[in-house]
N, C-alpha and C positions, 0 to 999 in steps of 0.2 A: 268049566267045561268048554271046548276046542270051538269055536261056530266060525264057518267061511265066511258066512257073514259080515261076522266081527273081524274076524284076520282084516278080508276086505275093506272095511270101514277103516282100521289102522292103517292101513298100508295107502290109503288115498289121503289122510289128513297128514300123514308122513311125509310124502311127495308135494303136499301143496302147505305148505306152513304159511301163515297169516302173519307179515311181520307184525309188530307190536305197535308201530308207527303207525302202519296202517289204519289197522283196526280201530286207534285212537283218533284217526281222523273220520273214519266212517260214524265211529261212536260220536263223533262232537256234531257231526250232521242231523242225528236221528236221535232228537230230544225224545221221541217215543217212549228210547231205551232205556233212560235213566231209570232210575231206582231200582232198577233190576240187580238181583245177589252175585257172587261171584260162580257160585254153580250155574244159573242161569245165563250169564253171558256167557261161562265156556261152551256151554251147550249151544247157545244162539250161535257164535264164532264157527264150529265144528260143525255145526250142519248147514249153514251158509255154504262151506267149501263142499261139502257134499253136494248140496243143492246144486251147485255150479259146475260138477262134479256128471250130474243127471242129465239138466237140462243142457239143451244148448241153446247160450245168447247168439242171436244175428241180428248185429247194425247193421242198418242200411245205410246208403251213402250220407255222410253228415253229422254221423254218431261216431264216437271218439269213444271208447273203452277203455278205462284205466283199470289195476285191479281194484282200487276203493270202489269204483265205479260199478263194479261187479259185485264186491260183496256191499255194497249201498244197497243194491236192488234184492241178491237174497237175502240182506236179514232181514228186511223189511218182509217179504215174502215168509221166511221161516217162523215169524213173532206171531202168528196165529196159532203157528203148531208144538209152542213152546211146553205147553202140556198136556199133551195128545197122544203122547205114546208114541211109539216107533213104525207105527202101520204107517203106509204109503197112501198120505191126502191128496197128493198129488199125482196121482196116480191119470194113464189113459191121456199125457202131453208130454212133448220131447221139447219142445220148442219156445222160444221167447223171441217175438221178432220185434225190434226199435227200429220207432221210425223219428227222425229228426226234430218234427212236428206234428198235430191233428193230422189228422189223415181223413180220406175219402171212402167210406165204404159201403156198397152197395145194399139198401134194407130192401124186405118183405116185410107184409103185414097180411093178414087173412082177416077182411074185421067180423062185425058180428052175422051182416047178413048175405055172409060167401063172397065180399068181393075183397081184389087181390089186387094190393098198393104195393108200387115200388117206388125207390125217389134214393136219390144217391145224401148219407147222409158224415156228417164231419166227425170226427171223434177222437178221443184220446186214448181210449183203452176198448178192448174185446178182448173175448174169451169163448172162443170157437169150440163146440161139445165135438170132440174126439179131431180136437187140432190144437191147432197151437194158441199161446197168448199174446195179445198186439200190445205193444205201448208204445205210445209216444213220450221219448227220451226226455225232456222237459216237464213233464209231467212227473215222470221218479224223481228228478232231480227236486222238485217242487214238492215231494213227501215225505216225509219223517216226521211234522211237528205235530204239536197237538191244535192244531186249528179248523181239524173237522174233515181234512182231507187225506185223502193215501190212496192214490189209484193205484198201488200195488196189490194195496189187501183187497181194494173193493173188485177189482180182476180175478184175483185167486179163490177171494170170497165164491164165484160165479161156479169155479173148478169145483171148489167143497159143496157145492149147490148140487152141480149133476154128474156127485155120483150116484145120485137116486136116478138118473135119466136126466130129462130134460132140467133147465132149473126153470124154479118154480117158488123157488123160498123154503124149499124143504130139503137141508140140508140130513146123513141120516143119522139122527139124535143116538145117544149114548145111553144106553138099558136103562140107566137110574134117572132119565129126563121122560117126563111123561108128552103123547100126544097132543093130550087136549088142552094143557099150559101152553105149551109152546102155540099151537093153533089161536087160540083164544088171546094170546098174547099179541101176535104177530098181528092178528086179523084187525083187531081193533083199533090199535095203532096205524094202521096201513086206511083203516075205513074214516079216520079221525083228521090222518093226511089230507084226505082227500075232501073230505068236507073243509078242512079248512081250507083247501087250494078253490074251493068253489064260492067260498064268500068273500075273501081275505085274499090281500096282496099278495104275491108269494114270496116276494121281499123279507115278510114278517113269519114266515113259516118258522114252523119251529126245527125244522132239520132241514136239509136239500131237499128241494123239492122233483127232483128225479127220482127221490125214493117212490114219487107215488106213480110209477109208470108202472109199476107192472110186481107181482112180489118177490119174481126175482133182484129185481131192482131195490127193492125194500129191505130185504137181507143183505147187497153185499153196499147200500150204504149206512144202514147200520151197523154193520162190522166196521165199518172206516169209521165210524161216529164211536164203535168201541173201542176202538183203540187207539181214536187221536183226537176224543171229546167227548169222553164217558160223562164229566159234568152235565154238559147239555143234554144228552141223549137221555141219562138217570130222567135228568129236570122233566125230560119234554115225554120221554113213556120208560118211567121204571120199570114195568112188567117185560119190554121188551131188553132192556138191560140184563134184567135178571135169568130172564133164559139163555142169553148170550154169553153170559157169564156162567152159564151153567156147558154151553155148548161147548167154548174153548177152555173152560175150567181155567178162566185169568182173572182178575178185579182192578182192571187199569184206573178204575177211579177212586180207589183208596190208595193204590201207589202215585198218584197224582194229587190226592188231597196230601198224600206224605210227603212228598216235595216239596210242595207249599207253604205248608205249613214250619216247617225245619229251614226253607230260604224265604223268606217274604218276599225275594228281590228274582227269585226262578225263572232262569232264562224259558223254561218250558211254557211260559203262563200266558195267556193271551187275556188281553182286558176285554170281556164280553160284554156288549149293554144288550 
């Protein structure tokens, strides 16, 4: 059956073709990707260009754009939405703005008993509710492996956060995912963070210890922990894997243990102690 839609969708990956070169350079950067099937990559490829396609990148002075460079940063961006269906997660941003370096920017806090902090603070990444998303360019460059980082996804993660409104950790779950798993899950993990950050080094934490700022904070660094250190994250709070895995309907730690296991020598593989 005819859909504009569709036309639409052909007629923009017709105009933007991905050469093949490319794409194999992007793919050798973003160990992420690997074991992914060949349905899977064309999908990933195709809505990269789309995604690039939606939003608009703006460097600022200092940032250099290449097209690898470009789709480096959507597939990274897109791998969250790999089996999500065709609705619009990204919905409610036009923008992606690169800044060379960290950057400076101005925080509020309301604490508990009505008073109002502000203090100018350093960062790599933001994700402004009904604005654009910040990254600092070294940072993307800095993401794809499996070493527990990706300030792409943990950025976007924030987007998938508030389309319930504010983020809050409450991303809005898929019929067949229950409330009170997902709450129970999050919660206790998030309260377990945090008592360890009260007795114990933070050096030794079991994940970044940013996750324990707040539970926005705890969801989109567990998304970066799903999908570029499902090992650890399994290790350190299965329950909260398992809902996450229920969330993006992915299993990055079986296709990680499948890599593994088939190359003992896996460029993807970090030696954890």
């Amino acid at each position: 059956m005819w859909s504009l839609s569709e036309w639409r969708r052909q007629r923009i990956l017709a105009q933007h073709p991905v050469a093949a070169n490319v794409w194999h350079d992007v793919r050798q950067h973003l160990s992420i990707l690997d074991g992914l099937d060949d349905a899977q990559d064309k999908w990933l490829r195709e809505h990269s260009v789309l995604f690039l396609q939606e939003k608009h990148l703006t460097p600022m002075p200092g940032v250099e754009l290449t097209d690898a460079g470009r789709l480096l940063l959507a597939a990274q961006a897109q791998l969250p939405l790999l089996n999500l269906g065709e609705l619009d997660w990204y919905q409610g941003f036009h923008e992606i703005v690169l800044y060379p370096d960290d950057f400076i920017s101005p925080q509020r806090h309301r604490d508990s008993s009505g008073v109002e902090h502000e203090w100018q603070g350093t960062h790599s990444g933001e994700a402004w509710q009904h604005g654009p998303v910040v990254l600092a360019w070294p940072g993307v460059l800095s993401s794809g492996g499996w070493e527990g980082y990706n300030l792409v996804i943990h950025e976007l993660a924030h987007k998938l956060d508030m389309l319930n409104g504010a983020a809050n950790g409450m991303p809005p779950l898929h019929s067949s995912m229950h409330l009170g798993d997902w709450t129970e899950a999050m919660q206790q993990a998030y309260d377990h963070l945090n008592h360890y950050l009260d007795h114990h080094d933070p050096a030794h934490a079991p994940i970044d210890p940013y996750a324990a700022e707040n539970p926005a904070e705890f969801f989109a660094v567990t998304s970066e922990y799903f999908f570029s250190a499902p090992d650890l994250l399994t290790h350190a709070y299965p329950k909260v894997y398992q809902q996450l895995s229920l969330f993006y309907r992915q299993d990055p730690l079986t296709r990680l243990q499948t890599l593994q296991s088939g190359h003992p020598e896996y460029r993807g593989s970090v030696n954890r102690t």
